[in-house]
C-alpha positions as CSV (number, residue, x, y, z in Angstrom):
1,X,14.8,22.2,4.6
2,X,17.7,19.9,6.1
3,X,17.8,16.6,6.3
4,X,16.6,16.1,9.8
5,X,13.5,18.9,9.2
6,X,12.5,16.1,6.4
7,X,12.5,13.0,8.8
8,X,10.7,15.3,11.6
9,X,8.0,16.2,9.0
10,X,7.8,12.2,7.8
11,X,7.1,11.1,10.8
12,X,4.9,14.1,11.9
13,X,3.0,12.7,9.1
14,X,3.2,9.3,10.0
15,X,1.8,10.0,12.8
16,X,-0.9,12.4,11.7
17,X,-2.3,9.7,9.2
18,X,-2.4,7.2,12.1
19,X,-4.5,9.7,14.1
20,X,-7.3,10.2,11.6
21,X,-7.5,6.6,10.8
22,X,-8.1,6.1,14.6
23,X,-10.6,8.8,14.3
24,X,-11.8,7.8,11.5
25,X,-13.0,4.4,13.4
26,X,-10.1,2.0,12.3
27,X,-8.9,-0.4,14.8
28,X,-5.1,0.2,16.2
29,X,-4.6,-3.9,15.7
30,X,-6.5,-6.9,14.1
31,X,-9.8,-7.5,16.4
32,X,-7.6,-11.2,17.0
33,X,-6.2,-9.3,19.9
34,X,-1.8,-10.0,18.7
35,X,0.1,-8.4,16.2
36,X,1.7,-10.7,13.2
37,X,4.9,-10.2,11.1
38,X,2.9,-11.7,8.1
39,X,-0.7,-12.8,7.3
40,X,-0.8,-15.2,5.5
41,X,-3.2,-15.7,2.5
42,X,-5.7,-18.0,4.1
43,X,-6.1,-15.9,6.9
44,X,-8.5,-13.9,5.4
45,X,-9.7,-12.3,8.8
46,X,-5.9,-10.9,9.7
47,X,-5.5,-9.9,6.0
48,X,-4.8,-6.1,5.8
49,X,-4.9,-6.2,9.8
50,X,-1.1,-7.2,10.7
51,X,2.0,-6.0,9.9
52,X,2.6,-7.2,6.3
53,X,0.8,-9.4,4.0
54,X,0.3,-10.2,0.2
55,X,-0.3,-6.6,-0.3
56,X,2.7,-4.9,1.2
57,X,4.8,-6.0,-2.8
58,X,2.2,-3.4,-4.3
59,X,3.1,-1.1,-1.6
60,X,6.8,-1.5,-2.2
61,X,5.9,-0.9,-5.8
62,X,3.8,2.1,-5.2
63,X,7.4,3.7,-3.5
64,X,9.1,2.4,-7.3
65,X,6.4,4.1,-9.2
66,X,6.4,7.6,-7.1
67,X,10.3,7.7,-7.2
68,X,10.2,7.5,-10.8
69,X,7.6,9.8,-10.9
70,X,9.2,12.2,-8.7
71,X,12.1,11.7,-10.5
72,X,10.8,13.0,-13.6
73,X,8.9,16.4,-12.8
74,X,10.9,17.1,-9.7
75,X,14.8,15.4,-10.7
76,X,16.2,18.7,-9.3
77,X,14.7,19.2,-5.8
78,X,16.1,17.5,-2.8
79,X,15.3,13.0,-2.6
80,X,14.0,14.1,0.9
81,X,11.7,16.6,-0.3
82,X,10.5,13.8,-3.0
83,X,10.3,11.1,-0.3
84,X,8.0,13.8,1.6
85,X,5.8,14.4,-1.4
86,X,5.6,10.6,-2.1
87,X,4.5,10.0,1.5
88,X,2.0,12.5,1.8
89,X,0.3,11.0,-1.2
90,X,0.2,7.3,0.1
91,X,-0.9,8.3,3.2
92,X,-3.6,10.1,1.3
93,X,-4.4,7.5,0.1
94,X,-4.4,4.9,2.9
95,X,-7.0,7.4,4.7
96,X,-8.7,7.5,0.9
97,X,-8.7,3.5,0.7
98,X,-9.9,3.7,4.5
99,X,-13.2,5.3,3.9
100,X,-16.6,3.5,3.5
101,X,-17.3,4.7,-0.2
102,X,-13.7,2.7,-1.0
103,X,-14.1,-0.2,1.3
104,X,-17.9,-0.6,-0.1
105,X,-16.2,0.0,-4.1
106,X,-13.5,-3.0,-3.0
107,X,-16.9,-5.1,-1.2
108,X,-19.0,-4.8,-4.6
109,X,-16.4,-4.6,-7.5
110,X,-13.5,-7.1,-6.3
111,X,-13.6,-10.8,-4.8
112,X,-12.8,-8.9,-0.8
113,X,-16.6,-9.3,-0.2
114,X,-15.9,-9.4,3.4
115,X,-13.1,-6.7,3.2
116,X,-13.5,-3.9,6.2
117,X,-10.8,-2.1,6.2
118,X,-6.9,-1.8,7.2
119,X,-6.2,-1.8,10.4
120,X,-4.0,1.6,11.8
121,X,-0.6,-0.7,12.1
122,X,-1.1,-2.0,8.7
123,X,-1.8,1.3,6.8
124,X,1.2,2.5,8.9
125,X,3.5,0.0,7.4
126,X,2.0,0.3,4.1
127,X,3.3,3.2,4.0
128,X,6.5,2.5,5.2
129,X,6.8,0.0,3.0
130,X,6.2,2.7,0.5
131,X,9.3,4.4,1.6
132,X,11.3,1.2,1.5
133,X,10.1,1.1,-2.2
134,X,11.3,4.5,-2.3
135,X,14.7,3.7,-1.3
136,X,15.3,1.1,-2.9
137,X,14.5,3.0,-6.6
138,X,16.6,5.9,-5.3
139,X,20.0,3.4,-5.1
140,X,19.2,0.6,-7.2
141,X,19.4,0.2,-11.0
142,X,16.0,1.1,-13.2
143,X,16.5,-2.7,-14.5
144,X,16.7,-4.1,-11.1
145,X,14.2,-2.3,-9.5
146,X,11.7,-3.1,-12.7
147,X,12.4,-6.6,-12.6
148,X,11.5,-6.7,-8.0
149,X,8.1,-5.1,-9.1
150,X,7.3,-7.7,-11.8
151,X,8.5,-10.4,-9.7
152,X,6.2,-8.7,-7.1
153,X,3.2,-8.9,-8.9
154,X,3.8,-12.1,-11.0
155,X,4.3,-13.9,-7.3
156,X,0.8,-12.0,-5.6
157,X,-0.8,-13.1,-8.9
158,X,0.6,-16.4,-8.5
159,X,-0.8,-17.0,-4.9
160,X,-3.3,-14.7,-3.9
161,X,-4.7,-13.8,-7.8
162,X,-4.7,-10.7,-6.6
163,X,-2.0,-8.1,-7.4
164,X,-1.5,-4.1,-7.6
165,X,-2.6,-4.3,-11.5
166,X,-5.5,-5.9,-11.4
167,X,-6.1,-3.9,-8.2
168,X,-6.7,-1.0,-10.3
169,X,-8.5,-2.4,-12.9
170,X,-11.1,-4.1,-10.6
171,X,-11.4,-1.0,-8.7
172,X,-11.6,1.3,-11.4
173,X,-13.2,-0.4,-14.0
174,X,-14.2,-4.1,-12.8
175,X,-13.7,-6.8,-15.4
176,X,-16.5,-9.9,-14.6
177,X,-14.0,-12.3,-16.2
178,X,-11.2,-11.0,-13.6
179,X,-13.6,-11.4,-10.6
180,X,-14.6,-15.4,-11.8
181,X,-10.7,-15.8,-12.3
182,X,-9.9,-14.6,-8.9
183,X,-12.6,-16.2,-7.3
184,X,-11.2,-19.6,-8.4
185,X,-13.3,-20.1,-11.1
């Protein structure tokens, strides 16, 4: 495939993601009616609804962790074919992290008791903030590009108590002292 027949099928799939999250009942934009650069924490109704928020680091970081991934078992094949494999499986797992058995698991097992859902623009950027991730891990040095993702997730720890780690671990396997933690307590 060239180079262009990679971009065409990324943003064939961009776009195919953003139609089944619309079918799947996800709102284009946050309910609020206007479209934000950044949400900031306390606006806990706009979080995961606008452009970018505490949670597009562990998106950036999910683009680190694929390219190095990607790297590894697939060093040989074309970056655009890797960037292509890496966006298919975020947006696989935006429309995953989308559906009602996740959003309940993030309801029951994490502090986002009144979490619903991203809206279609945010899960769009997420993703492209994946790529950007991506991109970045595909030019920069390994030591740079480790040290942006724990920065990343020290600074989402530090403000929100929330990060792409503990993420995991509280949907996964939820930790009761996490949850108090993160809950202020």
């Amino acid at each position: 495939m060239t180079k262009r027949g990679y971009w065409i099928s990324g943003v064939v799939l961009l776009l195919a993601t953003a139609a089944i999250l619309f079918a799947m009942g996800r709102i284009p934009i946050c309910e609020c009616g206007y479209v934000r650069l950044w949400s900031p924490p306390e606006d806990l109704a706009g979080n995961s609804q606008h452009i970018a928020d505490w949670y597009t680091p562990s998106h950036i970081i999910h683009g680190f962790l694929f390219y190095a991934a990607l790297w590894l078992v697939l060093r040989r094949q074309p970056l655009g074919l890797r960037a292509l494999i890496a966006l298919v499986i975020e947006a696989a797992w935006e429309i995953v992290e989308n559906s009602p058995w996740i959003i309940d698991r993030y309801r029951e097992a994490t502090i986002a008791v009144g979490y619903t859902g991203d809206s279609v623009l945010n899960s769009v950027s997420d993703i492209l903030a994946m790529l950007l991730g991506f991109a970045f891990a595909a030019r920069a040095p390994v030591w740079l590009t480790v040290l942006i993702g724990i920065v990343f997730e020290l600074a989402a720890l530090w403000v929100i108590r929330d990060n792409l780690t503990l993420n995991v671990i509280m949907l996964v396997h939820p930790v009761d002292a996490i949850r108090v933690w993160q809950a202020g307590g």
